[in-house]
N, C-alpha and C positions, 0 to 999 in steps of 0.2 A: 736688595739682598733677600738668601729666603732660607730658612734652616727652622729648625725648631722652633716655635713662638713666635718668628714673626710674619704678619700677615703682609701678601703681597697691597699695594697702592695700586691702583689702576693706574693712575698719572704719572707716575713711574714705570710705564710697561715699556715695551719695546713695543714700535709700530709692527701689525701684521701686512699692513697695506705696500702696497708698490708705485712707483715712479711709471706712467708708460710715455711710451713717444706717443704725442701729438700724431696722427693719421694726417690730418689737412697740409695741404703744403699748397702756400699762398706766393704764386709766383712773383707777384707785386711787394713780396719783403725780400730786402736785399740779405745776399749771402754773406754779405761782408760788409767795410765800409768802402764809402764814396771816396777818391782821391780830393783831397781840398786845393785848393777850393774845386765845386763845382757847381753853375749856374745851369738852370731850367731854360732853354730858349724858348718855352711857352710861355710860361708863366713870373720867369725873373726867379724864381726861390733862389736859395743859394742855399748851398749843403755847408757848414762850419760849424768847427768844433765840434762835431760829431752828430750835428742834427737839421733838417731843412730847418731856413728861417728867412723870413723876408728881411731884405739889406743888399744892399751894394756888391756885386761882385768884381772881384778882381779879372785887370783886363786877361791878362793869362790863365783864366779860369779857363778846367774842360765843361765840356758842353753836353750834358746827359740829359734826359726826360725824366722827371722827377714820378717817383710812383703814380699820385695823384694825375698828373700829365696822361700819363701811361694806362693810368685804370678808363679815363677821359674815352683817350684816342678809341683804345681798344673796345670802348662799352661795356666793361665789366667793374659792375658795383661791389662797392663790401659791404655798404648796409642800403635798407628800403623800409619806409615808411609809410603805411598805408593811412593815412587819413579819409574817417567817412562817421554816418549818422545825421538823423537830423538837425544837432545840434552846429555840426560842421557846415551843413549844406546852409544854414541860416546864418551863419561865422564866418564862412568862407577869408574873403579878403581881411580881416581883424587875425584871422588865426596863421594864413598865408603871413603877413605881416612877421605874427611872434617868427614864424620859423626862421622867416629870408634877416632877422634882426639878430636869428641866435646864433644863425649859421655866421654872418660876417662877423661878430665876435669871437667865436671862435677860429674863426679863417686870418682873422689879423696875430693872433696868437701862434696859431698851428696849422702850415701852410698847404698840408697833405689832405686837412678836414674842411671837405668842397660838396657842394651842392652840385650832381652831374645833371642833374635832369628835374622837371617837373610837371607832369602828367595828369591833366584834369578829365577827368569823366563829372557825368552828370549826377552823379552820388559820394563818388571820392575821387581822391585825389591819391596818387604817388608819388614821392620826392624818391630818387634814388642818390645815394650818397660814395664818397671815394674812399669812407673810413667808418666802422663801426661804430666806435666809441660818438660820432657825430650825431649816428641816426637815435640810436638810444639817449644819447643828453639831450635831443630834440625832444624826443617821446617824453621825456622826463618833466622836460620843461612845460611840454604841455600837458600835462595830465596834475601838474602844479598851478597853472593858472587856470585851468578852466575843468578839471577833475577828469570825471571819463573813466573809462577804459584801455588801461594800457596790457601788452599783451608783446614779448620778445621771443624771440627763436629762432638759432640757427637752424638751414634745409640742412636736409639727409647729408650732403656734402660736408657742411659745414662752414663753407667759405661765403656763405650769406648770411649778412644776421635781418632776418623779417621783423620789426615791427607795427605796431596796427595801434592806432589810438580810434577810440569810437566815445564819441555820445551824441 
C-alpha cells in the first residue's frame, strides 16, 4: 500500500521481471506422455506411472525407444565430460573407476541416465552422456573426492551441457 506516510517494502513490490520461453527445444523430451504400459526393446526400461523405470513389463506392452535408446542410436549427447591434467593422467583407471561406479548407481535408479561413450586420448579423456543432470553429478562427485577443477556450460545451442574437470 502506498499513500501518505507510508513507505514502500521492497519485498512487497511487484516483480518487473518476465517469464520467457525456453529457445532450446530438445527433441529427445517427449510432447506428452508415453501410453502405459510401455517397454524399451533396447534396453527393457518400462515407461509406468508416468516415468521410465527398470521392472517387468507387461506382455501387451507397446514397444517404443526410450529417449536414452534414442539419444544412443542417434549419437546425440546431452551432457560431456572432459576429464584431463596431470593429476588424471597419473589417476587414470582409480578416477575411470569413481565415474563407471557413479554412473551405475545412478543408472539403477534412473534408467535415462547412461553412459554413451568413453573416449581416451593420451592427456584426457571424454565420457559423453544421455542426460545432463548425469554428467554434472559426475563432475561433482569428482571434484569432491579428489578436488580439481570443475568448470559447466551449456554451447551456444544449448542442448549440450560441457563439462571439464582438470587437476
Amino acid at each position: 500500500m502506498t499513500g501518505p506516510g507510508k513507505r514502500l517494502d521492497p519485498a512487497h513490490q511487484p516483480r518487473r521481471d518476465s517469464m520467457f520461453e525456453e529457445h532450446v527445444h530438445d527433441p529427445y523430451r517427449a510432447r506428452g506422455k508415453w501410453p502405459e504400459p510401455t517397454v524399451c526393446p533396447e534396453c527393457g526400461a518400462t515407461f509406468h506411472q508416468g516415468r521410465w523405470q527398470w521392472g517387468e513389463a507387461a506382455r501387451d506392452a507397446e514397444r517404443h525407444l526410450c529417449p536414452a535408446c534414442q539419444r544412443i542410436r542417434d549419437q546425440v549427447p546431452a551432457g560431456e565430460l572432459t576429464l584431463s591434467g596431470p593429476f588424471f593422467t597419473d589417476h587414470r583407471p582409480e578416477i575411470l573407476n569413481l565415474v563407471r561406479n557413479t554412473e551405475s548407481a545412478a543408472r539403477a535408479e534412473h534408467p535415462l541416465e547412461r553412459i554413451m561413450a568413453i573416449t581416451e586420448g593420451e592427456d584426457r579423456t571424454v565420457i559423453t552422456f544421455t542426460d545432463t543432470h548425469l554428467a554434472h553429478g559426475i563432475g561433482e562427485a569428482l571434484r569432491h573426492a579428489y578436488q580439481g577443477e570443475l568448470d559447466s556450460h551449456y554451447t551456444d545451442e544449448g542442448a549440450l551441457l560441457r563439462v571439464s574437470w582438470n587437476r
